[in-house]
C-alpha positions in Angstrom: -8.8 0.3 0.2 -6.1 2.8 0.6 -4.3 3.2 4.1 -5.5 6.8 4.7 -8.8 5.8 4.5 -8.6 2.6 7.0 -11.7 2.8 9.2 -13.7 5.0 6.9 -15.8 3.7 3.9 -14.7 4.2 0.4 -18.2 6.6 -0.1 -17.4 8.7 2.6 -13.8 9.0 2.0 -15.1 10.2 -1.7 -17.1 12.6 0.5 -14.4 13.7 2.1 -12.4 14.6 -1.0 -15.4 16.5 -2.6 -15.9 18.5 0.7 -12.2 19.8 0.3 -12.3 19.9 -2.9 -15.5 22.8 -2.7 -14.8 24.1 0.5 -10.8 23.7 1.7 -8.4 23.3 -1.3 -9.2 26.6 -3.4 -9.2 28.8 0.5 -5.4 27.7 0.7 -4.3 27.7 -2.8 -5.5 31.2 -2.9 -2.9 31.6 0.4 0.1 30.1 -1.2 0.0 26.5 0.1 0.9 23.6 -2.0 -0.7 20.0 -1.5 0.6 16.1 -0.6 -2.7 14.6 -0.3 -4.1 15.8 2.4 -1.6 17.9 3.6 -0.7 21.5 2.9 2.8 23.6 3.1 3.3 26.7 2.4 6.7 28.6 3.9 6.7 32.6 5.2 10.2 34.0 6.0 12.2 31.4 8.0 8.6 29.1 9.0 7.0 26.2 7.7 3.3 26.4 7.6 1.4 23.2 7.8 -2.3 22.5 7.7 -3.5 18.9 7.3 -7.2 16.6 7.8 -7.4 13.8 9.7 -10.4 11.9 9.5 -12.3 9.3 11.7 -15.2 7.4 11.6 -18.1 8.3 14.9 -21.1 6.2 13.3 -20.5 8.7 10.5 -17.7 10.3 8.8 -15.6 13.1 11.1 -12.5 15.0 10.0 -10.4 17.8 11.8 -8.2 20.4 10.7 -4.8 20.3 12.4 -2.2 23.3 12.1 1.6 23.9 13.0 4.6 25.6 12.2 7.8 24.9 11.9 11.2 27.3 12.4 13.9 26.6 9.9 16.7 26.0 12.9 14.0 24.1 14.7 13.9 21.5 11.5 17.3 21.6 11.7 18.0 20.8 14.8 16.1 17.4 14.8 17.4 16.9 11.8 14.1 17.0 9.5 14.5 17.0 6.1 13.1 20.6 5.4 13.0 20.0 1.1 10.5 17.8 1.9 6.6 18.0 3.0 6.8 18.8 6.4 3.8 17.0 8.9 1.8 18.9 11.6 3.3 16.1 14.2 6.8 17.8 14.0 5.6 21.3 14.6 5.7 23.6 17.3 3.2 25.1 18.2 0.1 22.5 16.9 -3.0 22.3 17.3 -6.6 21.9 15.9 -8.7 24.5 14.5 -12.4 23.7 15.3 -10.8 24.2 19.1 -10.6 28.0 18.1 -14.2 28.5 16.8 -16.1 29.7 19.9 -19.6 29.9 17.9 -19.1 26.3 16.4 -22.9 25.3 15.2 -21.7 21.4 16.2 -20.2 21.4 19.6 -17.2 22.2 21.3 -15.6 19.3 20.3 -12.5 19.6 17.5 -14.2 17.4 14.8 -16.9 18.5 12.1 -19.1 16.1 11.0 -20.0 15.5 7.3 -23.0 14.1 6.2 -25.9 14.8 4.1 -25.9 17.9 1.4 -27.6 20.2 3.9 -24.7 20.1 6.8 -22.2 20.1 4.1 -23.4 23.7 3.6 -23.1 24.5 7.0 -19.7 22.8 7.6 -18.4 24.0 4.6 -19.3 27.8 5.3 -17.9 27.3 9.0 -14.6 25.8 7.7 -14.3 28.6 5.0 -15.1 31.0 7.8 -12.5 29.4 10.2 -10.0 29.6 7.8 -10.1 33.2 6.8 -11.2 34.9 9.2 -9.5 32.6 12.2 -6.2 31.0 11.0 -5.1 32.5 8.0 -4.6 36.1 8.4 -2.5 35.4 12.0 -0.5 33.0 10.0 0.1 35.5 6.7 2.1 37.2 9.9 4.4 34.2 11.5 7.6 34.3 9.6 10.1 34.5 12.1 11.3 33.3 15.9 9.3 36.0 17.9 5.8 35.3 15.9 6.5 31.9 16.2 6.7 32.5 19.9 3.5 34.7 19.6 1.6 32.7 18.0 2.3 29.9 20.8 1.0 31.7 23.1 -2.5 31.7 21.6 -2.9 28.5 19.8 -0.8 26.1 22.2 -1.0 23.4 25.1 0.0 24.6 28.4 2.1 21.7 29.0 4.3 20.6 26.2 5.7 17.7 25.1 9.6 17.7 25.2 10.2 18.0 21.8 8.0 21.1 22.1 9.8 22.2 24.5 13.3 22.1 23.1 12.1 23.5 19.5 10.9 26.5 22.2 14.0 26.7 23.9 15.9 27.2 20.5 13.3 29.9 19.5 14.2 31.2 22.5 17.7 31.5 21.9 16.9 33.0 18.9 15.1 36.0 20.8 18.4 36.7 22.9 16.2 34.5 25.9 19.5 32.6 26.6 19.0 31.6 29.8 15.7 31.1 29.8 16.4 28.8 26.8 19.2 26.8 28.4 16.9 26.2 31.4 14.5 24.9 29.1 17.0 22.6 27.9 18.0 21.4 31.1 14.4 19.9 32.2 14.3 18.2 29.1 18.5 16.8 29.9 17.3 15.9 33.0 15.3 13.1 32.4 16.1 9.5 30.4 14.1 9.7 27.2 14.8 13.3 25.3 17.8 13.5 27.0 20.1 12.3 23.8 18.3 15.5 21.3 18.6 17.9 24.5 21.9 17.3 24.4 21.9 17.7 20.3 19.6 20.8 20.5 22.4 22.4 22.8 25.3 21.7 20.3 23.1 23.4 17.6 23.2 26.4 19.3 26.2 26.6 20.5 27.1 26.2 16.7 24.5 29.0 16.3 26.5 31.5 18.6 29.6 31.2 16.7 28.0 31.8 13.4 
């Protein structure tokens, strides 16, 4: 059985497929994103848009919808290959979708269950819903360091992981936030494990400045 379907049945991974395949492929096509499986990119100004599913297996099949974006300089300042199909895990910010749908008919958890036809129905008008009336028209407007920042500030974790926090500090920078951006930095510098791309992230600007 193929790796991206490890813990989940061959039937239901075919159910998955068909469920995007109705309810999830032709929303984002529509909007400009291209797809690598289950993965979707589209890019608007100087961002890369991601949207992917991830699926897991609760007694029956589950799947969530995980979004990020990704500046250009922040790529390129951890060195990501930017041609290629970016993944949600390198974003900033990320996070998943169900956890913005307040009225969710299935909890307040950030998975969607897919079963029989009947909740594929619902599911599938929720996820439509989610997508075009939640996600998609904020992200038709994040194309550039301050909606970046913006859009952080709704659909983000209060406390960040470092690399978070460094692609923040150069969006920052980008803003004219210098200092605020180099004391960003210099939590991150201060302790053992990031402190190697802090230090990388502070050259890249500094190359930045003399651009």
């Amino acid at each position: 059985m193929n790796s991206l379907f490890s813990g989940v049945s061959a039937q239901g991974a075919h159910m998955l497929n068909e469920f995007i395949t109705l309810f999830i492929s032709p929303i984002l096509k529509k909007y400009g994103f291209k797809k690598q499986g289950l993965k979707w990119n589209r890019t608007v100004g100087d961002v890369i848009q991601v949207i992917d599913i991830q699926k897991q297996k609760y007694g029956q099949l589950h799947f969530t919808i995980n979004v990020g974006v990704l500046h250009t300089h922040c790529g390129n300042a951890f060195e990501i290959d930017m041609t290629k199909f970016i993944n949600e895990v390198v974003c900033f910010p990320r996070f998943r979708l169900k956890n913005y749908v307040l009225d969710s008919q299935f909890g307040n958890g950030e998975w969607w269950p897919i079963g029989e036809e009947v909740q594929w129905q619902m599911v599938g008008g929720e996820v439509s819903m989610s997508l075009e009336r939640i996600l998609l028209p904020v992200l038709d407007e994040v194309n550039s360091a301050a909606t970046v920042l913006k859009f952080a500030e709704v659909f983000s974790r209060p406390n960040l992981p470092p690399p978070q926090v460094l692609q923040k500090s150069i969006l920052l920078y980008l803003m004219g936030e210098v200092d605020e951006s180099q004391k960003l930095i210099e939590v991150i510098a201060s302790g053992n494990s990031w402190e190697k791309r802090a230090g990388f992230v502070r050259i890249y600007i500094r190359k930045l400045s003399n651009e």
